[in-house]
C-alpha positions in Angstrom: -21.3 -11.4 25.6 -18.5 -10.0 23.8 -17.3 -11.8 20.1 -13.7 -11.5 19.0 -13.0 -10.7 15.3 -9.8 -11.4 13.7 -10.0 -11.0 9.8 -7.0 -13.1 8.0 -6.5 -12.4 4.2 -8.0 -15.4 2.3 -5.6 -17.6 -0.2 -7.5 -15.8 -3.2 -7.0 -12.3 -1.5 -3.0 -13.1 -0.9 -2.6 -13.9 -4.7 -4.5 -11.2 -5.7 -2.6 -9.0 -3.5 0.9 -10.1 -3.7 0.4 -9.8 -7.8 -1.0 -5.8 -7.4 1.9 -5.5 -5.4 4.4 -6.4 -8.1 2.7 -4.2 -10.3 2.9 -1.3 -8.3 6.6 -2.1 -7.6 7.0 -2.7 -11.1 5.3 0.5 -12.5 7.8 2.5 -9.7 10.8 1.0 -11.3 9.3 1.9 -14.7 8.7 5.4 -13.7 11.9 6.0 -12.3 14.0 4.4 -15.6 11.8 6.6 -17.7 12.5 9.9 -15.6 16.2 8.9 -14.3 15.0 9.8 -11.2 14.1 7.4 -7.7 10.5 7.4 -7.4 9.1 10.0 -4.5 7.5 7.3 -2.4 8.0 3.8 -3.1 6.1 0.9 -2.1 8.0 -0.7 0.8 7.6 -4.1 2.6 6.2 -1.8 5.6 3.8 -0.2 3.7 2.3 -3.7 2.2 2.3 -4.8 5.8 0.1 -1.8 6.6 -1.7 -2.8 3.2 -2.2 -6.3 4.8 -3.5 -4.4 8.4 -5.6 -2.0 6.2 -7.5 -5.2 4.5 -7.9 -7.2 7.9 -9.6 -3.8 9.5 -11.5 -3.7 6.7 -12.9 -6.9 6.9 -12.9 -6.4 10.5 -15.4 -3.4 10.3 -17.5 -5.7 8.5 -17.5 -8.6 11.2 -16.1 -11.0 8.8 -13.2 -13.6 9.5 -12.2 -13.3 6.2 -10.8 -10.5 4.2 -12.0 -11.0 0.4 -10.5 -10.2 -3.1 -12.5 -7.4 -3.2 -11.3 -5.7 0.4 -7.7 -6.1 -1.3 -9.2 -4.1 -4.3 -10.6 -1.3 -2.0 -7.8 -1.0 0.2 -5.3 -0.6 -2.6 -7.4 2.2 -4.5 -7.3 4.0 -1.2 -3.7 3.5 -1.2 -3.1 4.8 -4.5 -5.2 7.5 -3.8 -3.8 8.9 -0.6 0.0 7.6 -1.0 1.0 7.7 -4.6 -1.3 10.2 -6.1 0.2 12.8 -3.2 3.3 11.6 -4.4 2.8 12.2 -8.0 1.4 15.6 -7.3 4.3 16.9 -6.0 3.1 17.0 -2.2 6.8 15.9 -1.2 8.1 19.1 -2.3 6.7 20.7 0.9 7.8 18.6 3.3 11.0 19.3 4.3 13.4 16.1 4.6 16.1 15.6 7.3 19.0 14.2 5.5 18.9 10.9 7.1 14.9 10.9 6.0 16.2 11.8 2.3 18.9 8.9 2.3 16.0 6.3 3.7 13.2 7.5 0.6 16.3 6.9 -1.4 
């Protein structure tokens, strides 16, 4: 017998998420006033909806229909961990952008 499994962010999770994504956005828009410069990697629509994917497969790995407050919390330290800690560390510096890349970050 095979079960199907697909996680959907619960109403509490969707707050919680769409508010830690403000802040992030908010703390980018901070950090670039405060340096004059645009911030390395922003936070874009596509990467919340791969935030959003992240939470489901997380919830999903766990057999549960629901992905809770606390998968959005998980997810998003894994996302500040891997995408803007690289970012602050200067990891962007080695990668070599084409200009059309450069113009998109920007």
């Amino acid at each position: 017998m095979t079960s199907e499994c697909h996680p959907r962010l619960s109403e509490a999770a969707c707050a919680k998420l769409q508010s830690d994504y403000v802040d992030i956005r908010r703390e980018m828009r901070q950090q670039a006033n405060e340096t004059g410069e645009a911030a390395a990697i922003p936070i874009t629509v596509m990467q919340l909806e791969a935030i959003i994917r992240l939470n489901e497969s997380l919830a999903k790995m766990k057999l549960s229909h629901v992905a809770t407050e606390s998968d959005v919390t998980e997810v998003l330290r894994l996302f500040k961990v891997s995408t803007m800690d690289a970012a602050r560390s200067g990891i962007n510096q080695h990668i070599h952008f084409t200009p059309d890349m450069a113009n998109d970050i920007k």
